[in-house]
C-alpha positions in Angstrom: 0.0 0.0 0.0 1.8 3.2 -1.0 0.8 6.7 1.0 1.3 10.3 -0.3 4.6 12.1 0.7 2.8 14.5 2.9 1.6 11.5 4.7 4.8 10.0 5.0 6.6 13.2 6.3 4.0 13.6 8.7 4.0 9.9 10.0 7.8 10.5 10.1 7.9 13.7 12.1 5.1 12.2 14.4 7.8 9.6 14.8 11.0 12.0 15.4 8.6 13.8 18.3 8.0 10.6 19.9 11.7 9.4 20.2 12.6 12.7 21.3 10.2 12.6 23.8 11.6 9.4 24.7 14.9 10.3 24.9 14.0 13.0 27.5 11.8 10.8 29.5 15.1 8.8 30.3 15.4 11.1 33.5 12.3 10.8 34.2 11.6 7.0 34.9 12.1 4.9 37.5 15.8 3.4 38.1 17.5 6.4 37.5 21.3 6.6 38.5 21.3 8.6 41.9 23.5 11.0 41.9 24.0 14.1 44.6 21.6 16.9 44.0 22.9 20.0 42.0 24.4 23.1 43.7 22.7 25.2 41.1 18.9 26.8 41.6 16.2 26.8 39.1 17.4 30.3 37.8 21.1 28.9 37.3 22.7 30.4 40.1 24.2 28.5 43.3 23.0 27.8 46.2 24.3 29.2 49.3 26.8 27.0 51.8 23.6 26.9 53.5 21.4 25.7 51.3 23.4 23.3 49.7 23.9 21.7 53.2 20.2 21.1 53.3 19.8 19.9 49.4 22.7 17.8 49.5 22.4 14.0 50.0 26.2 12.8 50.5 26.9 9.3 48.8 29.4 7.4 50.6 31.3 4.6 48.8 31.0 1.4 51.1 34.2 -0.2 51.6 36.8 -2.0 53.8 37.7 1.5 55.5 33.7 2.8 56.2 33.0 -0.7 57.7 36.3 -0.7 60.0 34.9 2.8 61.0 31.2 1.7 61.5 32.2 -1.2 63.9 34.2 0.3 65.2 31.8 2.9 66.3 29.3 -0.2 67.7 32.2 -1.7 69.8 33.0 1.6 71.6 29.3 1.9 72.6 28.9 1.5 76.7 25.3 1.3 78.5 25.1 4.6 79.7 25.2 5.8 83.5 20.9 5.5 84.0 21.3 2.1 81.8 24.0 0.5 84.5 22.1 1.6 87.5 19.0 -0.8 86.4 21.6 -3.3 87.6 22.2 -4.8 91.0 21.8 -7.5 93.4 18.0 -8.0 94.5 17.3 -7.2 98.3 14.0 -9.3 100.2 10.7 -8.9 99.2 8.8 -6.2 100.9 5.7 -6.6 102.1 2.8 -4.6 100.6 -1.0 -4.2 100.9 -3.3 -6.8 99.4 -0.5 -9.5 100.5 -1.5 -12.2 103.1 0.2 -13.6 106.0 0.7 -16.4 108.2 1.8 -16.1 111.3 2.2 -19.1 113.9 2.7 -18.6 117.6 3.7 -22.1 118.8 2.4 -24.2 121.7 -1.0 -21.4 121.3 -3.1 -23.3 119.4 -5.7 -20.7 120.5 -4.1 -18.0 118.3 -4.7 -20.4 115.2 -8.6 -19.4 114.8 -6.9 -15.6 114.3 -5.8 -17.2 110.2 -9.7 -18.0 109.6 -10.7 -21.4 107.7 -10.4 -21.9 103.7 -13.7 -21.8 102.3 -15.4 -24.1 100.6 -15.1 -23.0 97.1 -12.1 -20.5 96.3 -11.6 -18.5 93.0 -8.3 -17.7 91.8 -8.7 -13.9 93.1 -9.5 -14.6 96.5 -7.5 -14.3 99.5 -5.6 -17.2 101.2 -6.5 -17.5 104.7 -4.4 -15.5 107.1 -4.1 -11.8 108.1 -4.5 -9.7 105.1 -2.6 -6.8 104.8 -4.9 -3.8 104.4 -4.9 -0.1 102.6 -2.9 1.4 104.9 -0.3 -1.2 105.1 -1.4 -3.1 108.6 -2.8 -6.0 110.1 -4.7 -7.1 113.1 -2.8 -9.8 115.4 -4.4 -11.1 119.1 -2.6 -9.2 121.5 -0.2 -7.4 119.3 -2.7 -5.0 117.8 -2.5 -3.0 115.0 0.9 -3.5 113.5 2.4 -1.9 110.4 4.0 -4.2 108.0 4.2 -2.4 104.7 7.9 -2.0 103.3 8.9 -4.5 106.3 10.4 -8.1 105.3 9.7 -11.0 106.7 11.9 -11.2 109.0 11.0 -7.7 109.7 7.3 -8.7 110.8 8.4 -11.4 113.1 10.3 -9.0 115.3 7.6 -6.8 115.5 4.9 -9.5 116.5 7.7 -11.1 118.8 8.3 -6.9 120.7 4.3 -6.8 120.7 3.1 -10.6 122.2 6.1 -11.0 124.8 3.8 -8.4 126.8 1.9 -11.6 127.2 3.7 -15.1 126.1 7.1 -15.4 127.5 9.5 -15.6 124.9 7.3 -16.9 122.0 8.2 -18.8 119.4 6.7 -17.1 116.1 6.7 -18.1 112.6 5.7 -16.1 109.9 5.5 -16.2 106.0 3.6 -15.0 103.2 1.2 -17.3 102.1 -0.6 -15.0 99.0 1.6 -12.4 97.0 -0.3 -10.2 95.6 0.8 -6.4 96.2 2.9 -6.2 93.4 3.4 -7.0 90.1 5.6 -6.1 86.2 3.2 -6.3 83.2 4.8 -8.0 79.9 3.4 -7.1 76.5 4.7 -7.8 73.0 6.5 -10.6 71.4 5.9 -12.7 74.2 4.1 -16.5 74.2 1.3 -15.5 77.1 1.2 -11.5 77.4 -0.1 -10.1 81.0 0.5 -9.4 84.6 3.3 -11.5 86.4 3.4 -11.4 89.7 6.2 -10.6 92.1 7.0 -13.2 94.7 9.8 -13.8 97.2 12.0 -15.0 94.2 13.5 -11.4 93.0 11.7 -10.7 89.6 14.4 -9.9 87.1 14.2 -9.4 83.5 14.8 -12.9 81.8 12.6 -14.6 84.8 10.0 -12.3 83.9 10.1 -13.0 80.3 10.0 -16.7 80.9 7.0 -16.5 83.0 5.4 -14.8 80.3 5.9 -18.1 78.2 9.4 -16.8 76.3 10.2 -14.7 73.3 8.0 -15.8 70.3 9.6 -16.8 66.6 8.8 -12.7 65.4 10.4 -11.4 68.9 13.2 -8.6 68.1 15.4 -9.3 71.2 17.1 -6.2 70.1 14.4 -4.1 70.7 13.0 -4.6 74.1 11.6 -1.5 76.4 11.4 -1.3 79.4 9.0 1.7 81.5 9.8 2.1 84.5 8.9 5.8 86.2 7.6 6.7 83.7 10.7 6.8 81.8 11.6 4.5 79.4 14.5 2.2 78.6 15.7 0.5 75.7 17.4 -2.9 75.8 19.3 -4.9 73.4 20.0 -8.5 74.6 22.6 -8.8 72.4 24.3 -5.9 73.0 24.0 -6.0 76.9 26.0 -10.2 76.9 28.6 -8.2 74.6 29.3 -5.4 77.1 29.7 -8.1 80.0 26.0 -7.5 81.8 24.0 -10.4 82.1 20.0 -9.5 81.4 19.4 -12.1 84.6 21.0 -9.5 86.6 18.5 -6.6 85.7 15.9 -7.1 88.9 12.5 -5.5 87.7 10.9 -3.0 90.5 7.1 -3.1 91.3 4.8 -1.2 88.6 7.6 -2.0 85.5 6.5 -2.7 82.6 8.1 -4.6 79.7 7.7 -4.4 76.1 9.3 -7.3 73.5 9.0 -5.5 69.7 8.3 -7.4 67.0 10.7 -7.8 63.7 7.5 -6.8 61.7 8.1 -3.2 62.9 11.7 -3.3 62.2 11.7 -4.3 58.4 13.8 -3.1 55.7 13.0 -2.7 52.0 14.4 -4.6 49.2 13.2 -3.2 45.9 14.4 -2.2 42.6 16.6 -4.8 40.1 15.6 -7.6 42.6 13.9 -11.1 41.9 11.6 -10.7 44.8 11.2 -6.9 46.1 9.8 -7.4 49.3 9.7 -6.2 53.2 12.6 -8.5 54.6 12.8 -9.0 58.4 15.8 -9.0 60.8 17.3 -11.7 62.6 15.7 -12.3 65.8 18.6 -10.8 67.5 17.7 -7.7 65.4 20.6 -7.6 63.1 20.7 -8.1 59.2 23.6 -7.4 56.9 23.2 -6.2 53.3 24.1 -9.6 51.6 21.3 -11.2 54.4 18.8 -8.5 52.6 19.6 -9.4 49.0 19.8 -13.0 49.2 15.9 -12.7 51.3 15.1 -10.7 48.4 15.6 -13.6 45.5 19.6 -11.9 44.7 19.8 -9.9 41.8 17.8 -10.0 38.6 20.9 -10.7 36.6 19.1 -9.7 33.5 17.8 -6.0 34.5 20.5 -5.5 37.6 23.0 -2.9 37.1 25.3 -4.6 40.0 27.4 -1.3 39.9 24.3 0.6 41.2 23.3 -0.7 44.5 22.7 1.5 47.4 21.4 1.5 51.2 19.2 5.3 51.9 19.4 5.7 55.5 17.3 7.8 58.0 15.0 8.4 54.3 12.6 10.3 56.8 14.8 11.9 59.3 17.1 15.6 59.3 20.0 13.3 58.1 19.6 10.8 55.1 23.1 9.1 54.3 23.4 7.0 51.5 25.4 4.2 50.3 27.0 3.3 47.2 28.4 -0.6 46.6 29.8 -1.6 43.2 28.4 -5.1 43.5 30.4 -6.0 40.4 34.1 -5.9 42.2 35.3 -9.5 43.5 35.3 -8.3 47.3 32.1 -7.2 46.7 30.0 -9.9 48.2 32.9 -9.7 51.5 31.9 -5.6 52.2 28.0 -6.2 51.9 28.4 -9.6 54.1 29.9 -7.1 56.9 27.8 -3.8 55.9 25.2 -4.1 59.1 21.7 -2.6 58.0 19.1 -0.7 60.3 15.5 -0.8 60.9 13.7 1.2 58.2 16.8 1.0 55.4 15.8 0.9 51.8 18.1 -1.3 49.7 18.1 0.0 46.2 19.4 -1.6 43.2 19.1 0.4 39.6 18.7 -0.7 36.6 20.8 -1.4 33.2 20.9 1.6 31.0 19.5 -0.9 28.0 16.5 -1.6 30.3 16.1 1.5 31.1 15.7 2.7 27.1 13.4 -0.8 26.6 10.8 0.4 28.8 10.4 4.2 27.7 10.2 2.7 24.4 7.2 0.1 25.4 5.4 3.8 26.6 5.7 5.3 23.7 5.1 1.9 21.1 1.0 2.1 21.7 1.1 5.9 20.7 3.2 5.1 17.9 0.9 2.3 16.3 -2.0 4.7 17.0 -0.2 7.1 14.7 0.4 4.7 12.4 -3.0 3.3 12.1 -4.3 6.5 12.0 -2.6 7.1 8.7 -3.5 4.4 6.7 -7.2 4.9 7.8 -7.2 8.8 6.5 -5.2 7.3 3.3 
């Protein structure tokens, strides 16, 4: 089918303005080469030292050097002074209100109607028999009277009861224990098998026994992120971190009213996407750490037909007042050894870009559809 030449020169200009539009597109698409913003402003001129401070995105090269310098910073970390002081030997349980007693003056079995009889059907919440330590911290003992027993151990109380009675018993015998804790208690929430309210007995409540109550850390546990609130103040606890500087989490006795908080690796994910087989949310280690090769390797490696392997790069604090980025050339032999040792963070995005060939294939499949629309436009006006 032949077509007039004004045809022709028009189909053909139609297609000149199409791969010129093409070629400028190229900057436009996604899996463009990042590069460090321009120092110039829309009118031409520069930007002031200022500005360009704040425009700037530095791009930092990651190799043998950076990653000496990284660990190096992680080894000299030290719990701060307010982290230390959570640690310390335990001291005897104190005695608060809502606890129960029993206390035993021997060879008086008359003082043993004073505890009451177990009723006949219990629930879990009720009271053991003995005295029960009010509000105001105190109980009532035969012929010791009102005594105050908050804050007191147990060894505590029986000196009291002993000062009080020997008014009337010559040196009594007493025995007393707690038969029903209940005054105090830590609350564990998160990544834990059986979430809740522990509560504190005369075994000294520290961090790993309170955990274990609370059934253990569960397969999507961060151990890396834990919290603890205590005071209203909160501190963060990495049980990695804390073995490597020498303190044992076993040592860390939890106070009355604490609260813990296990995070999960769901909130802790970082992003795989570009020239990857499988883009996707990948999740840290349960001892919250990932390196880079960990990342690509959860992400199905790179698409060895798309990749450009000298275009990968970490973007760092993306939402914060201080983005880093980093540049690997994934193509050089100690490559794979740098981005085995290159130790990722919560919330990094790990970018790889794409081949300059790929790049031109799909501008060109946007413009193809407009292209045969031309086309077939001019052979139905012929």
């Amino acid at each position: 089918m032949c077509y007039s030449n004004e045809r022709v020169r028009a189909l053909m200009m139609f297609v000149l303005v199409a791969l010129a539009g093409l070629l400028s597109a190229c900057s436009m698409v996604p899996g463009q080469r990042m590069e460090t913003p321009s120092t110039l402003d829309e009118t031409g001129g520069e930007y002031s030292k200022e500005a360009q401070q704040k425009v700037q995105v530095p791009i930092t090269d990651i190799n043998l050097s950076l990653i000496r310098q990284l660990n190096g910073q992680a080894s000299k970390d030290t719990l701060a002074p307010e982290m230390q002081s959570l640690f310390g030997k335990p001291g005897s349980y104190a005695v608060g209100p809502g606890d129960v007693l029993q206390i035993t003056v021997w060879d008086h079995p008359e003082l043993a109607a004073a505890l009451g009889q177990p009723a006949g059907t219990t629930r879990e919440s009720d009271a053991a028999p003995g005295f029960v330590v009010d509000e105001a911290g105190n109980i009532q003992f035969p012929y010791a009277g009102t005594v105050h027993v908050a804050g007191d151990s147990v060894e505590a109380i029986r000196r009291k009861i002993v000062s009080r009675i020997s008014k009337v018993y010559k040196t009594p015998e007493v025995t007393v224990r707690i038969t029903s804790f209940r005054s105090t208690q830590v609350y564990v929430d998160g990544e834990v098998g059986k979430p809740g309210a522990q509560q504190v007995n005369d075994i000294p409540m520290t961090l790993t026994q309170a955990i274990g109550r609370a059934g253990g850390f569960t397969s999507n546990a961060d151990q890396s992120q834990v919290t603890l609130v205590r005071g209203g103040t909160s501190y963060p606890l990495n049980f990695g971190e804390l073995v490597r500087t020498g303190h044992n989490p076993a040592d860390l006795v939890l106070k009355p009213g604490d609260m813990v908080r296990v995070g999960s690796r769901d909130e802790h994910g970082i992003y795989v996407m570009g020239e990857v087989n499988k883009p996707a949310t990948v999740m840290p280690m349960r001892n919250g750490k990932m390196t880079l090769a960990e990342a690509i390797s959860q992400a199905g490696s790179l698409n060895p037909n798309t990749a450009a392997a000298k275009q990968l790069f970490v973007i760092r604090d993306s939402t914060g007042s201080n983005p880093q980025i980093y540049h690997l050339d994934a193509t050089s032999p100690v490559s794979m050894v740098l981005a085995n040792q290159f130790a990722l963070q919560p919330k990094d995005v790990v970018y790889v870009d794409n081949g300059g060939l790929v790049k031109f294939n799909r501008v060109l499949n946007l413009f193809l559809p407009a292209i045969n629309a031309g086309l077939t436009a001019a052979i139905v006006t012929k």
